[in-house]
PASELO-613652 format. One line per 8 residues: number of its first residue (from 1); for each residue x, z, y of N, C-alpha, C. Coordinates in steps of 0.2 Angstrom, whole numbers, plus 5000, padded with zeros to 4 digits. Each point is the difference from the previous one (the first is absolute). Example, Ala and Ser with C-alpha at 12.3 -4.5 7.8 and 13.67 -1.06 7.14 Angstrom:
2
1) 5066/5039/4972/4996/5000/5006/5004/5000/5006 | 4998/4996/5005/5004/5001/5006/4996/5003/5005
//
This chain:
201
1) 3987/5579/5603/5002/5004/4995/4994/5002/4996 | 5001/5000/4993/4994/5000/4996/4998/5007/5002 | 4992/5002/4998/4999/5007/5000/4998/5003/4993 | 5004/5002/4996/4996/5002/4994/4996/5004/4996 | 4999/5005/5007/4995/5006/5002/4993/4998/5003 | 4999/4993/5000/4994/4998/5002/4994/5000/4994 | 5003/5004/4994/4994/5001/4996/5000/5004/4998 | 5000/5005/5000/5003/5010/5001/4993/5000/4999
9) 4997/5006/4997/4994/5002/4999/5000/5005/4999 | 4996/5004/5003/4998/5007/4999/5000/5002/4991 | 5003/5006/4997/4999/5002/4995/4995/5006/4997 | 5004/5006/5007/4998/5007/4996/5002/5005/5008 | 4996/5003/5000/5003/5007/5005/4999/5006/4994 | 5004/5004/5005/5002/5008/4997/5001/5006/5005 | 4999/5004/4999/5002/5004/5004/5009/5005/5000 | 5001/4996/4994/5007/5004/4999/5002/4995/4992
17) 5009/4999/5001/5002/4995/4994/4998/5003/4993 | 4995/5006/4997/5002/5000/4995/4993/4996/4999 | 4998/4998/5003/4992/4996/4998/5002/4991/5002 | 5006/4999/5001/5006/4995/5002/5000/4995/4994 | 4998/4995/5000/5000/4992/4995/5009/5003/4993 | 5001/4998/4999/5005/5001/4995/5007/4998/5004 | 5004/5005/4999/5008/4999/5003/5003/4995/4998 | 4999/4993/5000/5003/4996/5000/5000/4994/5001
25) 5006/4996/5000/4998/4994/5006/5005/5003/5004 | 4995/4994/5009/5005/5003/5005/4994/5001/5007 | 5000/5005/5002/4996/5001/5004/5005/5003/5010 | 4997/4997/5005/5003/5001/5006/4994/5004/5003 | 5001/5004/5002/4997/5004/5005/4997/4999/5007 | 4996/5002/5002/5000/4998/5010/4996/5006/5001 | 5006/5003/5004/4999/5007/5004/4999/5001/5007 | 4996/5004/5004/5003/5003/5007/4994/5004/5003
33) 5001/5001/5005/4996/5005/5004/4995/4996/5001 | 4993/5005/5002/4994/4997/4999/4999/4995/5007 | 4996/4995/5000/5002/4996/5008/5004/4998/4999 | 5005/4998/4997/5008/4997/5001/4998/4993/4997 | 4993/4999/4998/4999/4991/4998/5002/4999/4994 | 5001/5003/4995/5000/4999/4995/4995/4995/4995 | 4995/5000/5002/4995/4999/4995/5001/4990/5004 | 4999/5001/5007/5001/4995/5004/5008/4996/4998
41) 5005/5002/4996/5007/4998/4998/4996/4995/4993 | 5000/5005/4996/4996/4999/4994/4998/4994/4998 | 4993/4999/5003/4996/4993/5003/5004/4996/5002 | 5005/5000/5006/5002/4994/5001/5007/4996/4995 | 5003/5006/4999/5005/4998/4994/5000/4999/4995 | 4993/5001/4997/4998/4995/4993/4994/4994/5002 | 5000/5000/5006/4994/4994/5004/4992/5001/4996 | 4997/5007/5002/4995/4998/4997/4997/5006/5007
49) 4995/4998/5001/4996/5004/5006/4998/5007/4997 | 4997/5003/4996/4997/5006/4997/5003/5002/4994 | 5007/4998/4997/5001/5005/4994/5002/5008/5000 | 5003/5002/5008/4997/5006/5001/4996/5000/5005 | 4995/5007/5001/4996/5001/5005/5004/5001/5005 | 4998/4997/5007/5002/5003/5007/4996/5004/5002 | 4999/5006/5003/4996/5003/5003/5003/5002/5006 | 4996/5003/5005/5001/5002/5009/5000/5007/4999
57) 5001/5003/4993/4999/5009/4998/5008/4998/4997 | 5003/5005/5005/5007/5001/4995/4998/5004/4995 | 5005/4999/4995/4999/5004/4994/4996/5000/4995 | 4996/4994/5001/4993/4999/4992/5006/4997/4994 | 5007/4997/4999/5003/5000/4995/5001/5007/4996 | 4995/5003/4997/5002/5006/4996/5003/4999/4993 | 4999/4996/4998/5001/4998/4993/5007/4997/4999 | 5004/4998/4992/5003/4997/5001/4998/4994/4997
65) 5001/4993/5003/4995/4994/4999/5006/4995/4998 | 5000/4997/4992/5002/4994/4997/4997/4996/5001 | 5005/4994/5001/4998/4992/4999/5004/4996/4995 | 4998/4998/4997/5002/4995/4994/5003/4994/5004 | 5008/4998/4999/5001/4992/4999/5002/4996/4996 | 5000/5003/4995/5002/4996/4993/5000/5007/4994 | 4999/4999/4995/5001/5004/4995/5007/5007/4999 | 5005/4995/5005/5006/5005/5002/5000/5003/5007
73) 4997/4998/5002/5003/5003/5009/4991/5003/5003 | 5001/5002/5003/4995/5004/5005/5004/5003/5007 | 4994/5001/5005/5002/5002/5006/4993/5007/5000 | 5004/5007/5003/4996/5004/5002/5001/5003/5005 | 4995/5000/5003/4998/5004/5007/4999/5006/4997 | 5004/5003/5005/4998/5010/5000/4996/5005/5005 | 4999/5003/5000/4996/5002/5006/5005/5000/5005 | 4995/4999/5008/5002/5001/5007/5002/5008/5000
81) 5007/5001/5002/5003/5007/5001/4998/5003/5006 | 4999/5006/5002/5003/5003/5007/4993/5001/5002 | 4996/4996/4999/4993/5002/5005/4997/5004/5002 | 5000/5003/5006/5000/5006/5004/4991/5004/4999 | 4996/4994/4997/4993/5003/4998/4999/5002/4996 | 5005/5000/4994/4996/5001/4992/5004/5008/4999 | 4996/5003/4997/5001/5006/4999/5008/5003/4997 | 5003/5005/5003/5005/5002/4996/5002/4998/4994
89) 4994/5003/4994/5000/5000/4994/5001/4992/4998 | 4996/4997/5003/5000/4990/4996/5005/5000/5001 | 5003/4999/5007/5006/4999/5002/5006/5001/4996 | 5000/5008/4998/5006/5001/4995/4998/4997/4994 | 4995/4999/4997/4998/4996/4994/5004/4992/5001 | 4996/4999/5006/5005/4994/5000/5008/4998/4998 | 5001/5004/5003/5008/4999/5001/5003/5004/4993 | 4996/5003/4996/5004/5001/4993/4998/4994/4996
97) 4993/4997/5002/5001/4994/4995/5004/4995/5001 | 5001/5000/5007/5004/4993/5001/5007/5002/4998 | 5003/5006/5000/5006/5002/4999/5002/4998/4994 | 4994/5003/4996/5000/5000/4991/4999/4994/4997 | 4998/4995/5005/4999/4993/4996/5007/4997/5001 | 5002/5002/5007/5008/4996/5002/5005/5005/4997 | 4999/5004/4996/5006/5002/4997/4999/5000/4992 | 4994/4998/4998/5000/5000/4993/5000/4993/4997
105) 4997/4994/5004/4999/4996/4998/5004/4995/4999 | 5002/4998/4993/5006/4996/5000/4999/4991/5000 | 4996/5000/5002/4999/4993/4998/4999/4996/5008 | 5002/5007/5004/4999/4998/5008/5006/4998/5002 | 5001/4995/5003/5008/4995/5002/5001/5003/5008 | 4993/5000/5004/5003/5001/5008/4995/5002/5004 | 5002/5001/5005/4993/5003/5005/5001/4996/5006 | 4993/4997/5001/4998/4997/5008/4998/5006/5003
113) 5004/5001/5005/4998/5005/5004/4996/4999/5007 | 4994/5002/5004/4998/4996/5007/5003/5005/5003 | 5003/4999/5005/4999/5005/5006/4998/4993/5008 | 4993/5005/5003/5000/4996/5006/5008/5002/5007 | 4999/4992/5002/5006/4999/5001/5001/5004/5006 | 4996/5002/5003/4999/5005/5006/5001/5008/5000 | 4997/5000/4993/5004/5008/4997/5002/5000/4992 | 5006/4998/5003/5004/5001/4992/5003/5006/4999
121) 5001/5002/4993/5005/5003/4998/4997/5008/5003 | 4991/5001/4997/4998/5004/5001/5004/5007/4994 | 4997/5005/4999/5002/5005/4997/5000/4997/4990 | 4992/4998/5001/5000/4997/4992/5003/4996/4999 | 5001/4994/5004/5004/4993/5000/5006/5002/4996 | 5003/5007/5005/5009/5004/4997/4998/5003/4992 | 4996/5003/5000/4998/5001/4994/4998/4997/4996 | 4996/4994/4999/5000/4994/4994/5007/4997/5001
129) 5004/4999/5005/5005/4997/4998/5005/5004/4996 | 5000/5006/4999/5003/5005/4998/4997/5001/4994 | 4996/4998/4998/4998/5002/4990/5001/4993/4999 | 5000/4995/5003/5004/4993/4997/5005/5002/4999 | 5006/5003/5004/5007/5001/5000/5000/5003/4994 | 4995/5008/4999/5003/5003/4994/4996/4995/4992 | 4996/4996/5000/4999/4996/4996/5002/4992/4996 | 5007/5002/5007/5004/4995/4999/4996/4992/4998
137) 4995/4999/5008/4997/4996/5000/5001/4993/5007 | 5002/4997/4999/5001/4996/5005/4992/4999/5006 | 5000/5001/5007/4996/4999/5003/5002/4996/5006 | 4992/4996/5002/5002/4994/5006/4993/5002/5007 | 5003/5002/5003/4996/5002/5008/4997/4993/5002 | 4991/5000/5001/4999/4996/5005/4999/5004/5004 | 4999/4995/5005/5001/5004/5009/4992/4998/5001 | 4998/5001/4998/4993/4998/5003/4994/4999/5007
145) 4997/4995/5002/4998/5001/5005/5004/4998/5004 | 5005/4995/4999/5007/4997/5004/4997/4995/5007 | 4992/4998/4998/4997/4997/5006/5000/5005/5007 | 5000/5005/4998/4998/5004/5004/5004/5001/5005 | 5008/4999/5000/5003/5002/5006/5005/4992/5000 | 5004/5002/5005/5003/4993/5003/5008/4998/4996 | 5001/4996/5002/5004/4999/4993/5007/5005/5002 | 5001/5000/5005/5007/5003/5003/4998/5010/4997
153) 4993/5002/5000/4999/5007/4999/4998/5001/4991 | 4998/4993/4996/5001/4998/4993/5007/5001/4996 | 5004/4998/5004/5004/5000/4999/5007/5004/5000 | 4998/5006/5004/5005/5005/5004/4995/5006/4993 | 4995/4999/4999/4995/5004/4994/5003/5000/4993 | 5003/4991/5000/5003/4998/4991/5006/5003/5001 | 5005/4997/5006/5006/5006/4998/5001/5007/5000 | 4994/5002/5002/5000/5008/5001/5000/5003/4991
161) 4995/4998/4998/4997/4999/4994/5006/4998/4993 | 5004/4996/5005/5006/4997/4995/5005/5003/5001 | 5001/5004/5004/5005/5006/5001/4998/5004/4999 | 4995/5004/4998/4997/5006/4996/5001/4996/4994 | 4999/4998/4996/4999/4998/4993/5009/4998/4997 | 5003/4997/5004/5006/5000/4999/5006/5007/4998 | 4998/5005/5003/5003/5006/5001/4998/5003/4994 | 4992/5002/4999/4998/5004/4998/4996/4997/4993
169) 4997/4996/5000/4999/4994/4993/5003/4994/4999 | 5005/5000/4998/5006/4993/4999/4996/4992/4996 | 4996/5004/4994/4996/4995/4998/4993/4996/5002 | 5000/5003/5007/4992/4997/5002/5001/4996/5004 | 4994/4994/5001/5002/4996/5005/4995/5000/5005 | 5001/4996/5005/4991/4999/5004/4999/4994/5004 | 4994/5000/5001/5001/4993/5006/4993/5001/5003 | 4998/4994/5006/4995/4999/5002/4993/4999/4997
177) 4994/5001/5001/4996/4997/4997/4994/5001/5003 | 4995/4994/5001/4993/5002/5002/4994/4996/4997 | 4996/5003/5001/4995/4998/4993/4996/4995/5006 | 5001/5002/5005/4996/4994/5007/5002/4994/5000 | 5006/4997/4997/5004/4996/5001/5002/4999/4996 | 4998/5001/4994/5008/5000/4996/5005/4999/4998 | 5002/5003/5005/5008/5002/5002/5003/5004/4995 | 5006/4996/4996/5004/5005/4994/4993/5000/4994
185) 4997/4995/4996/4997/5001/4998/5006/4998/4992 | 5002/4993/5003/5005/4996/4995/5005/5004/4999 | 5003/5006/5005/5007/5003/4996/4997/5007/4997 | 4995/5002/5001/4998/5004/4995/4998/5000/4996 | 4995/4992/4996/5000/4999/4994/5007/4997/4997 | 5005/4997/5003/5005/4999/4997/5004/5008/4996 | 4999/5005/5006/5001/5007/4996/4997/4998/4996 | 4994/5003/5000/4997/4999/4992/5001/4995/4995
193) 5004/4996/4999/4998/4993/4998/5009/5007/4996 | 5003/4999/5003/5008/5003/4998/4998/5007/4995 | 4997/5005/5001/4998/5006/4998/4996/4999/4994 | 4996/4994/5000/4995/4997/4994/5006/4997/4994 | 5005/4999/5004/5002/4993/4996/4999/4996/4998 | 4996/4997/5002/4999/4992/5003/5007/4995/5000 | 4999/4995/4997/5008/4995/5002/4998/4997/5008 | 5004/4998/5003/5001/4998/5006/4996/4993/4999
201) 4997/4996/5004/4998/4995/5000/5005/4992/5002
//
């Protein structure tokens, strides 16, 4: 499967959309809890080792961070949510930017969500998926860290996960995924490939 995210470039950070590239085009999101491997999702779904930073500090994602992959589409990373060391005050900072960017931003088609696959469906997870619903934005759950446990407790995880989302967000979908392996690398970018609008190959 071709990858067409493999020349994605860094454009611009911000700390909040009003300092955001121009609303237009089409832009996908990748959000989640800090630690949940986002940054490590990132990298391996556009096949490029460093186009975001990994670090072993949860929550150095403060900014929100554009990449360019063609004149019409971009991908952004949001800041890592929930993290139990950054101060109250950032914390709420954060979570009005990211609220403010997924509700005002119109040129945004969909959210990649991480949740690791060991603790899904934490409080913020319910909550970004909930300003998707009311932004009437379609989202797609990876599982992340799917190396981690065994395929029989992997998979008792995805339907847990898919029986939450079914009930309670109709339009979201999810699967496995691991940045170790890459595992669920192709049906994630095939998301994206549908959300870009991309023709089928």
């Amino acid at each position: 499967m071709k990858n067409r995210y493999q020349h994605a470039r860094f454009l611009l950070s911000t700390p909040d959309s009003a300092h955001a590239p121009p609303d237009s085009g089409l832009e996908v999101a990748f959000a989640g809890r800090s630690n949940a491997g986002k940054s490590s999702a990132l990298n391996v779904i556009t096949g490029q080792k460093a186009l975001a930073r990994i670090s072993k500090t949860p929550g150095r994602t403060q900014q929100i961070n554009f990449f360019l992959i063609d004149d019409q589409r971009r991908l952004v990373d949001l800041p890592g949510y929930g993290y139990a060391k950054v101060g109250r005050n950032i914390k709420n900072q954060w979570q009005r930017h990211i609220a403010g960017y997924l509700e005002t931003r119109q040129c945004l088609q969909g959210v990649i969500l991480m949740m690791d696959i060991r603790h899904p469906l934490k409080e913020f997870d319910r909550q970004l998926l909930g300003w998707c619903q009311l932004a009437g934005l379609p989202a797609h759950v990876l599982l992340t860290k799917a190396d981690k446990l065994k395929r029989g407790p992997a998979q008792a995880s995805l339907l847990q996960v898919r029986k939450h989302l079914a009930e309670h967000h109709p339009t979201a979908s999810v699967q496995l995924f691991s940045a170790l392996t890459r595992a669920g690398a192709d049906a994630a970018r095939a998301v994206l490939d549908h959300w870009f609008g991309y023709e089928p190959e």
